[in-house]
TIFILUM-652450 format. One record per residue (C-alpha): x, y, z; residue number from 1. Coordinates in steps of 0.001 Angstrom, whole numbers, always signed. Each point is the difference from the previous one (the first is absolute). Layout:
N
{X = X Y = Y Z = Z nr = NUM}
...
This chain:
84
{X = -9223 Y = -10246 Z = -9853 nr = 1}
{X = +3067 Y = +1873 Z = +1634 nr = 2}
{X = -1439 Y = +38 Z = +3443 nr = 3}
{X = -954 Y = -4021 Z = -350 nr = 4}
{X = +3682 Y = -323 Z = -1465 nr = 5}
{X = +1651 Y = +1621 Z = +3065 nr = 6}
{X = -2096 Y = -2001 Z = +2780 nr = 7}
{X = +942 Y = -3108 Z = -982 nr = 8}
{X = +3671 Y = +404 Z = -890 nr = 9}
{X = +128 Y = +1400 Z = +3687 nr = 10}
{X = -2230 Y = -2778 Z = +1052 nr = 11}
{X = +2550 Y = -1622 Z = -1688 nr = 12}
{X = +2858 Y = +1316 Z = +1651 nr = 13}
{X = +1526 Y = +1691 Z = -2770 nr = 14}
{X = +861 Y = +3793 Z = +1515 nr = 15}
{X = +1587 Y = +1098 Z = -3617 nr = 16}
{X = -3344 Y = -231 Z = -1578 nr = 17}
{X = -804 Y = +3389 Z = +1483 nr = 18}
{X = +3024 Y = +1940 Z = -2141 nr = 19}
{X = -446 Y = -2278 Z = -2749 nr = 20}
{X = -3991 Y = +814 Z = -457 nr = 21}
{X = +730 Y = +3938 Z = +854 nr = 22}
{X = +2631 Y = -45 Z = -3026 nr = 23}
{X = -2307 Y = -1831 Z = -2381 nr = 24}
{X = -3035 Y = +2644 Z = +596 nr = 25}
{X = +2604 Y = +2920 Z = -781 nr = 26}
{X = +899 Y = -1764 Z = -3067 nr = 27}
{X = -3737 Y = -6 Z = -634 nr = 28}
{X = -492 Y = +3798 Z = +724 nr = 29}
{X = +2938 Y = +928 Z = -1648 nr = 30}
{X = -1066 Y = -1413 Z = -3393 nr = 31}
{X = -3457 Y = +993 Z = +796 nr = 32}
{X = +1498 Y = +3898 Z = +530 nr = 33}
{X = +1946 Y = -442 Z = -3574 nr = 34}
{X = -3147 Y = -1695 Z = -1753 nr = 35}
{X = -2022 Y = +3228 Z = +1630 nr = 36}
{X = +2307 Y = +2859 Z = +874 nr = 37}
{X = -3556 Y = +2103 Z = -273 nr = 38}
{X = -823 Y = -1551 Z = +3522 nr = 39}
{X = +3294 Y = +535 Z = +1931 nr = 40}
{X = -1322 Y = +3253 Z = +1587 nr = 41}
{X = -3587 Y = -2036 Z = +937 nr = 42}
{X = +2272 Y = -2571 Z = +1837 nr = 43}
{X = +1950 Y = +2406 Z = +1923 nr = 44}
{X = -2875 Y = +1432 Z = +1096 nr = 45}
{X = -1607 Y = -3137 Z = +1715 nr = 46}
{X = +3329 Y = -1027 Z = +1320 nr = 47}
{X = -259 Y = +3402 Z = +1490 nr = 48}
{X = -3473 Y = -650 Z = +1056 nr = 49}
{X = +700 Y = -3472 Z = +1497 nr = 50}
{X = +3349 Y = +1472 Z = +1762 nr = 51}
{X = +147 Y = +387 Z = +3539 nr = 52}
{X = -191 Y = +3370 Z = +1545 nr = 53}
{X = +3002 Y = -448 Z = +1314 nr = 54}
{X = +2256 Y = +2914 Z = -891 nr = 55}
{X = +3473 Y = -1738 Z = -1946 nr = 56}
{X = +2302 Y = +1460 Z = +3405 nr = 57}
{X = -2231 Y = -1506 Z = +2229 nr = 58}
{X = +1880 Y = -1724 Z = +2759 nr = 59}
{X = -884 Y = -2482 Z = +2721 nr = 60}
{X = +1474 Y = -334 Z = +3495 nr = 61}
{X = -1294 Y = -3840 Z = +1857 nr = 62}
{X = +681 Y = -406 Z = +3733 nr = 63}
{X = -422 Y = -3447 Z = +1354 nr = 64}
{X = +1007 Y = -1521 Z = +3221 nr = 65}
{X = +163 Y = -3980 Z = +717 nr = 66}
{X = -102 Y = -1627 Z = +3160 nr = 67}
{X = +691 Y = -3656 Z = +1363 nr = 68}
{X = -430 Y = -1858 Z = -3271 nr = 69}
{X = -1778 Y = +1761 Z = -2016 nr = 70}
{X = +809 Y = +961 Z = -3751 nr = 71}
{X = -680 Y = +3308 Z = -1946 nr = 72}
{X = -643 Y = +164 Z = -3366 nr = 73}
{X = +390 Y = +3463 Z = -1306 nr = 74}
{X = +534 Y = +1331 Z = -4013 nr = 75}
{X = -543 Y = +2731 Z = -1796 nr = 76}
{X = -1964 Y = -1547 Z = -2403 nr = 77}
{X = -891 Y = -3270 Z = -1030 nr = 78}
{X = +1177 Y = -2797 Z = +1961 nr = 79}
{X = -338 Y = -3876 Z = -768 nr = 80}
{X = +703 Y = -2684 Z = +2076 nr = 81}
{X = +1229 Y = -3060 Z = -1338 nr = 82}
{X = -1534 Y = -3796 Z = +1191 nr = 83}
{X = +2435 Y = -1858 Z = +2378 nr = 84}
């Protein structure tokens, strides 16, 4: 249902629906967690499982060069592009 949620609010045009989703599944865990503090160990361990292998210090060095009138796009990480 989350996934569904988030395509059509950004569909939609509604960027904040990203945060506001994220904060309402940590809400979810969270009470999950103090419902079942038995599984907190389980759930690190996928988290840790699903991680990347990426070590935490990791860092990334982007080079780009643009000529005439081209554009470059370059990020770290995610990057989203808005309609015009």
């Amino acid at each position: 249902m989350t996934r569904r949620d988030l395509l059509a609010a950004q569909a939609g045009g509604a960027p904040e629906s990203r945060s506001e989703l994220g904060a309402e599944w940590q809400g979810r865990m969270r009470r999950l967690l103090a419902a079942h503090p038995e599984e907190t160990e389980a759930l690190r361990m996928l988290l840790n499982e699903l991680a990347p292998c990426t070590p935490a210090d990791a860092s990334v060095t982007q080079h780009a060069t643009a000529s005439g009138h081209a554009r470059v796009y370059q990020a770290g990480r995610d990057q989203n592009f808005g309609h015009r």
